[in-house]
C-alpha positions, 0 to 999 in steps of 0.5 A: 075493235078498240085496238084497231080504231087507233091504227084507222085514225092513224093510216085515213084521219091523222092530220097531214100537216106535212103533205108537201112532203108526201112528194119529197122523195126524188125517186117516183114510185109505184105508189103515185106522182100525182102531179103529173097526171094533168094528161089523163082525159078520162080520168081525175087529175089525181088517180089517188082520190078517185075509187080504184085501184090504181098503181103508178109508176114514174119515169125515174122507177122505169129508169132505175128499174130497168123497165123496158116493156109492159111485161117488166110490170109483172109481180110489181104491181099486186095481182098482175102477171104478164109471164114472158115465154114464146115470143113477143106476139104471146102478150098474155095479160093476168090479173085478179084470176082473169086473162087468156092466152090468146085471142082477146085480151083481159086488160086494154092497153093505151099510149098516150090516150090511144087504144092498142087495138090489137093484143099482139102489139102490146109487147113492145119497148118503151122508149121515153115514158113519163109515166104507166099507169095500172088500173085494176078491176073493171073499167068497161064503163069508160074504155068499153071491151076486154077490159075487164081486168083493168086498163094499162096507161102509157104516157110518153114524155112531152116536147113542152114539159122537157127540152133536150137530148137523151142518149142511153146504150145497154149491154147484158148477158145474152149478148144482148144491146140495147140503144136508144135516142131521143131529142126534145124542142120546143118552138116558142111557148106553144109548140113543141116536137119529140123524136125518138128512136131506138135499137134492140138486139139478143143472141138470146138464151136458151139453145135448141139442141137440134140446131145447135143455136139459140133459138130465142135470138131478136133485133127490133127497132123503132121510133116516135114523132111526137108533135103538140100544140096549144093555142091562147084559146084552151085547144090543145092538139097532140099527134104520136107517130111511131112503128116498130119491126121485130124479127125474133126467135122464139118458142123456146120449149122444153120436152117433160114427157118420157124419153122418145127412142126411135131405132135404137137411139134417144130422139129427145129427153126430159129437159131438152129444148129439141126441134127440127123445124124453123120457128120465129116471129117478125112483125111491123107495127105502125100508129098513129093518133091525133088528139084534139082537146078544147077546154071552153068555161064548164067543160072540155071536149076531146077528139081521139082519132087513131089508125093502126096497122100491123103486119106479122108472122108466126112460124112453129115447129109446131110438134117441138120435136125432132120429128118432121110432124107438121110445121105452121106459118100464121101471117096476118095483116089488120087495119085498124081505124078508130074514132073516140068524142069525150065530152066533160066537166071541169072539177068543179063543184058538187056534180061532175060529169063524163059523156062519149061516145067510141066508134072502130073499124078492123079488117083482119086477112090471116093465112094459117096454112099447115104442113103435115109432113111424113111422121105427121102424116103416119102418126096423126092420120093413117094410125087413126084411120088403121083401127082395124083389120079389115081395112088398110090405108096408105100414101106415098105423099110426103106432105099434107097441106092443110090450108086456112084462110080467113078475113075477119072484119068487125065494127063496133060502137059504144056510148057512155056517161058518168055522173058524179055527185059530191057531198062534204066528204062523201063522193057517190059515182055512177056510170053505165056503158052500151056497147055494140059489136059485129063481127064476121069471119069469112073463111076458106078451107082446102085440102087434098088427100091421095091414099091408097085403101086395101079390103082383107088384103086385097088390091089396093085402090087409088082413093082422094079425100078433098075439101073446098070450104067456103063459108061466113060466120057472123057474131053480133055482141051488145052489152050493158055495162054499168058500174056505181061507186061510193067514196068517203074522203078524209082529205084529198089523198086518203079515203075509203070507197066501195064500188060494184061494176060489171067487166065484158070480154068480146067474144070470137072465132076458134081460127086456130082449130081449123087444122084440127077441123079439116083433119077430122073431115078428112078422116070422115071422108076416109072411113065414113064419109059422115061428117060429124064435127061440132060447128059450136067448137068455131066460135066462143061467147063473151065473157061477163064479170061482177067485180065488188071491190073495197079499198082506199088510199092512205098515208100516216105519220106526215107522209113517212108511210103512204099505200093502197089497198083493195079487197075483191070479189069477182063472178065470172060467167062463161069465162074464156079459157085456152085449151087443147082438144083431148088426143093427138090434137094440133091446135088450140081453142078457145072455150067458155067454162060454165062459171067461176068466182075469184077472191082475193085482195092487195096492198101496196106501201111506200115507206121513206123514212128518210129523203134519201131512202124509199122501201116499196112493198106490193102484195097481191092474193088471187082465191080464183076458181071455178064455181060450175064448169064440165067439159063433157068429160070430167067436172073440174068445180071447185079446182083453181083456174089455170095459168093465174098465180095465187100470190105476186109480191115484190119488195124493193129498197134504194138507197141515194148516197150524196157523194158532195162531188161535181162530177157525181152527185150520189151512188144509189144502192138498189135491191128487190125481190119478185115473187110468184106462185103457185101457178096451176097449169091445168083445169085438173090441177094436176101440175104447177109451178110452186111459189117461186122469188127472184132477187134483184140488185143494181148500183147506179153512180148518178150525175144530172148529166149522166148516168152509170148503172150495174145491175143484176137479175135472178141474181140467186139463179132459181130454177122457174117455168113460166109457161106449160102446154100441150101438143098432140099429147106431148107435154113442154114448158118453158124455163124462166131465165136464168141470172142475167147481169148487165150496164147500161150508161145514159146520158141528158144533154140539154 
């Protein structure tokens, strides 16, 4: 103990005479940029002197970095994970043992203080970003449901912070470009306006044998009008508008089973990406949000109003094998309308409080229709219902349709407060949440079936199995979510804090088992005509987590070392997880494991020995497992719950070169490691990805005006598989990316 008393004085009550130099690194970090988060509504004005767990990254890291999306994020920031497979409407979101495939998501997203409603969207270029910021651990009390697991923050750069024009171009492996534009303007001292736009495109990297073309191909494009406005009078009103289209590949899946041999001849091997069918992804995506803010002497009060709206598609070869099984097309168009009033004391005083109130509106329309052709037909229904001698089924039909339509609409309100009291060094924080939602699903099913049914041999009879199904399910949630903290300071910066709060995901429906529902009803009309299917299987409940969390901020030796961490303790009750019904199943569901907890902590430093060099550090450890959970077939308690990584670590270090040239002001030298690993790929634990590194390195030659990057990832070329799943008993993965390499150019004029 007395040994460890020095090392405390020395990370929280060392003196910091030098804290003006805690910022004298040009380069932003993952660490902080306080001086920046003036924008944030919710929280403080510096995220390090407030009681969470907080990771920050800044314009010039983004840049450096090469971040063009969210995911870019993963291993970066301790404990997350945002693995990058499918397409871009797959945006699964780890962190600390929590996350799910589908449905809804563990983590919120916000842009610019506006809620990304839907999860799909959350996959996208980032084009002109200030700043991301990272919340880990519960934040249900301030930003309401799913998000449980944190909330990522996107500001984008201000018209009234920079005026000009900013052009980059990017070429790497793949083939793959990206351009971007944006100009900046400001009219007078109040007003200022933002136009960006950009232009992505990929031959993509992974071939599908059976077409002899990469399958993972893309082009997207986009862009943003951003206006703001302040008045003499403390108002101040920001609007974002900004859409996207994306048309994509995807699914680049990898057959691991044994070999499949058809007359003679190899249909597919261990290894081979292999089907025959189309597959792709394109989506439209339209936003946008009007923030109205109006400080008056106490307090300030904020208007968020926002209306989203996207149309996507989905296309699957959904066996993933050269055989004409069955394909799937899921489109979906969603409206989105929503309306946040915030209301909050200025940062004065002893007491400090928050008070809002959030309302949404969201229509969904999804038509799922499934095509079962002949081997699908002969495999997954005539085999089924042929079990025994006496009877015999067959048809002449080509294909199956089985066909899903469903309207979801869904309104929900919230209403919250946040009491904060301060006294000397001690901060103590409470807050609590009531959130309500509705939501309803109004479905309609059909198909129809004509077979021909035989008794001992004899004449065969013309037989139809038809289904004409028209219902509404209704789900009603209402949650209580509070949370209290409290939080020693050793100076603004530096402190230790302790905070209990409970995490909500919403509940839902299972719409993509409805193939496998209808196949079933058909079977049942076939051979009983009793149908027996479980009517729990169409929806799942909510998700409810206690997080415990331990940490601070700290920094030692007059800014040289600055960091956070964190140690959690998480019980999760009827957490949702993603599965695939036992046998020849087509689709997946979403299901509720009885209990789990999740362990583990985080540690994130930032060390600049010198102005012109920055070491970064982020390590995070996941212990996430079931505590009771039974699917009727087999008790997984105990096992690690699937798909969330043990341990994530990144580790990277620049280098600035002054060269004393006009014409180039410094070489900065770039190199880092990513880590993750080990991953369980299923409830039985049977199969994972071991822990696995990835090595990055780029040279970048800088000018105030101009900027040349060469750049480098997965430079060791490592073999990974970032994703596993199964279909109708099959076993594919895909393959992490191989080593690409790259130059990007940019260039500032203003």
């Amino acid at each position: 103990m007395r040994r460890l008393l020095p090392v405390l004085f020395c990370l929280f009550a060392a003196p910091s005479a030098a804290r003006a130099d805690e910022g004298r690194a040009d380069a932003d970090t993952v660490i902080a940029v306080d001086k920046v988060q003036i924008s944030a509504i919710k929280q403080g004005p510096v995220l390090r002197a407030q009681p969470v767990a907080a990771t920050i990254v800044g314009s010039r890291v983004l840049a450096g970095g090469r971040l063009c999306a969210v995911k870019h994020l993963s291993q970066r920031v301790p404990n997350l994970h945002i693995p990058d497979y499918g397409s871009r409407m797959t945006s699964s979101v780890y962190v600390r043992g929590l996350g799910a495939r589908i449905d809804q998501p563990v983590v919120g997203m916000n842009v610019d203080n506006v809620p990304v409603m839907n999860k799909d969207c959350y996959d996208t270029e980032l084009t002109d970003i200030e700043r991301i910021e990272v919340l880990r651990g519960p934040q249900s009390t301030l930003y309401g449901r799913n998000t449980m697991g944190g909330v990522i923050n996107v500001y984008t750069l201000s018209p009234l912070a920079y005026q000009g024009t900013r052009l980059a171009a990017e070429y790497g492996s793949g083939s793959t470009w990206r351009l971007r534009a944006s100009t900046y303007h400001r009219s007078g001292e109040r007003f200022g306006w933002a136009l960006a736009g950009f232009y992505t495109r990929s031959d993509g990297f992974f071939e599908n044998l059976a077409t002899g073309r990469n399958c993972d191909s893309e082009q997207a494009g986009g862009g943003r009008l951003k206006l703001q406005w302040r008045s003499c009078s403390g108002l101040r009103i920001d609007n974002t508008l900004s859409f996207s289209l994306l048309d994509q590949g995807g699914y680049p899946y990898a057959y691991i089973g044994e070999e499949i041999v058809r007359d003679g001849a190899a249909l597919i091997r261990p290894g081979e990406i292999r089907y025959n069918d189309p597959a792709g992804y394109r989506r439209t995506a339209l936003s946008d949000g009007l923030t109205v803010r109006r400080d008056a002497a106490n307090y300030s009060v904020s208007s968020i109003t926002a209306c989203q709206y996207s149309d996507d598609a989905m296309t699957l070869d959904q066996d993933f094998l050269p055989l004409s099984y069955f394909t799937l097309r899921q489109a979906r168009t969603e409206w989105t309308l929503s309306e946040e009033l915030l209301f909050r004391s200025h940062d004065k005083g002893r007491y400090r409080w928050l008070a809002g109130l959030f309302a949404f509106y969201r229509h969904s329309r999804i038509g799922a229709p499934v095509h079962f052709k002949r081997d699908g037909i002969e495999e997954l229904i005539l085999r089924n219902a042929n079990f025994g001698p006496v009877f015999r089924y067959d048809t002449d039909a080509e294909e199956l349709l089985l066909a899903s339509d469903f309207r979801t609409p869904a309104f929900g309100a919230a209403l919250y407060h946040e009491s904060t009291f301060k006294f000397g060094r001690w901060t103590l924080a409470a807050g609590i949440r009531a959130d309500f939602e509705h939501t309803r699903l109004h479905y309609r099913s059909r198909a129809s079936f004509d077979y021909s049914l035989s008794i001992e041999g004899g004449p065969a009879g013309q037989h139809t199995a038809a289904i004409d199904e028209r219902s509404t399910l209704r789900r009603s949630f209402l949650e209580i979510l509070p949370k209290a903290s409290v939080m020693y300071a050793f100076d603004e910066t530096r402190n230790l804090y302790f905070s209990v709060a409970k995490g909500y995901k919403a509940g839902g429906f299972n719409t993509q088992l409805f193939s496998d529902i209808l196949q079933e009803k058909l079977k049942a009309q076939m051979v009983s005509g009793f149908d027996d299917t479980d009517p729990s299987l169409m929806s799942y409940r909510p998700e409810k987590s206690w997080n415990f969390e331990l940490g601070g901020h700290f920094s030692c030796a007059q800014g040289v070392v600055r960091g956070d961490f964190a140690l959690f303790w998480i019980l999760c009750r009827d957490q949702q997880l993603t599965v695939f019904p036992a046998g020849a199943a087509t689709g997946r569901m979403m299901t509720n494991a009885g209990r789990s907890r999740s362990a583990g902590g985080e540690l994130s430093l930032q060390v600049v020995p010198r102005n012109n060099v920055v070491i970064d550090a982020a390590y995070g450890f996941t212990d996430a497992r079931f505590v009771r959970y039974d699917n009727g077939l087999e008790d997984f308690s105990g096992n690690r719950i699937p798909y969330a990584p043990a341990h994530t670590l990144s580790l990277g270090a620049e280098w600035s070169v002054a060269t004393g040239a006009d014409w180039l002001r410094e070489v900065v030298l770039q190199v880092g490691a990513r880590g993750t690993g080990p991953i369980r790929w299923d409830e039985a634990n049977t199969r994972q990805q071991d822990f696995f590194m990835l090595f990055d390195a780029a040279v970048s030659l800088r000018h105030s005006r101009y900027s040349l990057d060469f750049w480098g990832r997965n430079l060791a070329d490592a073999s990974y598989d970032v994703f596993y799943f199964k279909s109708m008993g099959n076993e594919f993965v895909q393959r992490g990316r191989t080593r690409t390499m790259g130059i990007t150019l940019s260039i500032n004029i203003g």
